[in-house]
N, C-alpha and C positions, 0 to 999 in steps of 0.2 A: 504494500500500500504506500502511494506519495503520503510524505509526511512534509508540515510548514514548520522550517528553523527558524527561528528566531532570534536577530543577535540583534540585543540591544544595550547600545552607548551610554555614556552618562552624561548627552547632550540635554536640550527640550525635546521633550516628545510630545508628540499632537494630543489635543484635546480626545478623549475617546479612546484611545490607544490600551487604556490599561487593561480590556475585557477580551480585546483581539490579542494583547500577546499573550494574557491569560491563559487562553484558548489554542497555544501553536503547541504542535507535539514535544519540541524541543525547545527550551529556551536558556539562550547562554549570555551570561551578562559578565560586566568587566571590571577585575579591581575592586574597589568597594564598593558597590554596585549602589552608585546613588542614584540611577536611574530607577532604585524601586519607589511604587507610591503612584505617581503619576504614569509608570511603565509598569504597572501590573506587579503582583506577586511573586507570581510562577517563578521558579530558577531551578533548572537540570545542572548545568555546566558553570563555576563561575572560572573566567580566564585572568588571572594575575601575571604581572609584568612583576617578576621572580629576579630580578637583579637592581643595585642599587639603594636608596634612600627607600622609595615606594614599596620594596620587598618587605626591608628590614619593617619599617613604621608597620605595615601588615601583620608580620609574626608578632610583633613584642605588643604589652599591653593588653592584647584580650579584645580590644576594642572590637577589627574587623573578624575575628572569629567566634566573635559573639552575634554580629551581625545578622538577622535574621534569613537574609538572603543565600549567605555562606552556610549557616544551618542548615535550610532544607535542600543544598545541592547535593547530587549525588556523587559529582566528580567534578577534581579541581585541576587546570590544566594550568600550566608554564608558559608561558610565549615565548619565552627567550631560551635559546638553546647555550649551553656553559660553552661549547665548543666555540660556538659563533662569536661571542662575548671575550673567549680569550682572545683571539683572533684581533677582536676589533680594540681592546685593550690599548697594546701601543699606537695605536693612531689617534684613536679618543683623547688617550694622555697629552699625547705630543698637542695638537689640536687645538681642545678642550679643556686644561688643566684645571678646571675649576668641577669638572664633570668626574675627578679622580678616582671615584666609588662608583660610577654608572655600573663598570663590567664587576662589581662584588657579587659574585652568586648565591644565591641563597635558594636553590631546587632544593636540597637535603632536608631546607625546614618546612617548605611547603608537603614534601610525598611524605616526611613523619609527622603532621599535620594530617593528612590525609588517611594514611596507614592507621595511623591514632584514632581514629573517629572514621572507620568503615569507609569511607568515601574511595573508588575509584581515580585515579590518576594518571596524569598525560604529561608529557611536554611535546611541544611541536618541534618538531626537527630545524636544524638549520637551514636543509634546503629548499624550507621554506621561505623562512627569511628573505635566502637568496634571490629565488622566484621574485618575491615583493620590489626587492630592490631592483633588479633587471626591470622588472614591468613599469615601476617610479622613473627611471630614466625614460620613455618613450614621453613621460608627460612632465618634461622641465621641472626635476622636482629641485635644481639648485642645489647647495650645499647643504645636508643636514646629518643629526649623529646617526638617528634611527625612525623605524617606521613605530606609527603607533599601533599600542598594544589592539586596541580595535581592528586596524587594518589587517596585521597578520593573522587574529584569528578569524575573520572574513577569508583570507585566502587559505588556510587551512581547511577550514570546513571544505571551499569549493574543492580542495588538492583530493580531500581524504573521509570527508562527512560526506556530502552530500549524495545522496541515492537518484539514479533512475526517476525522473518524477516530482522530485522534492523542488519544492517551493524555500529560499532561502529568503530572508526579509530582514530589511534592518530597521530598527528604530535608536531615536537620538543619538543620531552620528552629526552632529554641526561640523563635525572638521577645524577644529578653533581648539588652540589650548597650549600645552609648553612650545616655545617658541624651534624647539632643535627637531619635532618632528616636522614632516614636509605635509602638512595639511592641504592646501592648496594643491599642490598633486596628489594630494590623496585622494580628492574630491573629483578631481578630472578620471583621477584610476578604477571610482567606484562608478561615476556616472555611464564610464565606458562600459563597464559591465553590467550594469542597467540598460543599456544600450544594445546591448549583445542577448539579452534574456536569460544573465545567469544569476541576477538581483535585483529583488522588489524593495523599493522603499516603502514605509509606511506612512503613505499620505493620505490627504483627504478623499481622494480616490479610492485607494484601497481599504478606509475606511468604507468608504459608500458601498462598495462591492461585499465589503462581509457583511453589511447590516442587511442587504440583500440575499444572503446566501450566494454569492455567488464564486 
C-alpha cells in the first residue's frame, strides 16, 4: 500500500496542517521538534543533527529527551555521518575557526539514548550527504559549511524510505535560519523536486484536497 511521509521543519506551518500531518502514515520531525502544536502531534522518526553544540545541548539536561515528541518516537536517526564530519574537520577548522566543535561527534550518545529507551536507530550515510552536496552545486548554493539537517533527511528518505507509490510531503521548511547552511539553494533544490513529482509541499492546496478526500 502507498503510504504519505511526512517530514516536517521547525518553520510556520499552514493554518490546518496539524490534523493532515496527524493523519500521514509516517511522520518525521527535526531536532527538537518545535514544529509540534501547530504541526500536529504525531512523530514516528525524530532526525537530530548528532555533531556539535546542537548534539551536545540535546543529550545533557533532560530537556529534549523529555520532550514529548522525542517520547513517542519510535526511532531516532543521525544526519551526520562521523566519517563525513572527520573529513570535513580540517577545512571547517582552517575556514571557520570559530565553528571548532561543528565536527565533535556525539552518534555514541544518541544510539545509547536510543538503545536505552527501546527506540530503533539510524544514521544516514555519508553518501548521502555527498548526493546533497553535488545536487546544491547545480543551484549556486555559494560558499557554505553544510547542508541542513532538514535537507538531508529529505534526500535520504527519497535515496532509501520512500516506496513505490508513496506520497512524500513536507511541512515548515521556510528555508531561513543559521546563516553557514545554503538555504536559498536549498529552496531552488527542493522546488526542483516539487517540480519533478518527487515532493509535495503542504499548502493551501493540498490542504483543500485532503478536506476533500482526495
Amino acid at each position: 500500500m502507498s503510504r504519505t511521509i511526512m517530514i516536517v521543519g521547525n518553520g510556520p506551518v499552514q493554518d490546518g496542517a496539524a490534523s493532515v500531518i496527524d493523519a500521514a502514515d509516517l511522520v518525521i520531525r527535526v531536532n527538537d521538534c518545535r514544529s509540534c502544536g501547530a504541526g500536529g502531534e504525531k512523530t514516528d522518526i525524530v532526525a537530530v543533527c548528532n555533531t556539535g553544540r546542537p548534539a551536545l545541548a540535546m543529550l545533557g539536561g533532560g530537556q529534549w529527551k523529555s520532550n514529548a515528541a522525542v517520547r513517542q518516537a519510535r526511532e531516532i536517526w543521525c544526519v551526520r555521518a562521523a566519517e563525513k564530519f572527520r573529513e570535513l574537520r580540517p577545512q571547517i577548522e582552517d575556514r571557520h575557526p570559530v565553528l571548532d566543535d561543528l565536527c565533535d561527534d556525539y552518534t555514541d550518545g544518541f544510539r545509547a539514548f536510543a538503545k536505552a529507551t527501546g527506540r530503533a536507530f539510524h544514521t544516514v550515510p555519508a553518501s548521502t550527504h555527498e548526493s546533497v552536496d553535488t545536487e546544491l552545486g547545480y543551484f549556486h548554493s555559494g560558499e557554505y559549511v553544510v547542508p541542513s539537517s532538514g535537507l538531508i533527511v529529505i534526500a535520504e528518505v527519497l535515496a532509501h524510505w520512500r516506496q513505490p507509490g508513496d506520497r512524500v510531503v513536507l511541512a515548515g521548511f521556510g528555508h531561513a535560519g543559521w546563516e553557514w547552511h545554503p538555504f536559498a539553494a536549498e529552496r531552488r533544490y527542493v522546488d526542483a523536486l516539487i517540480s519533478r513529482g518527487r515532493l509535495i509541499r503542504l499548502d493551501q492546496n493540498y490542504l483543500s484536497a485532503f478536506a476533500q478526500g482526495a
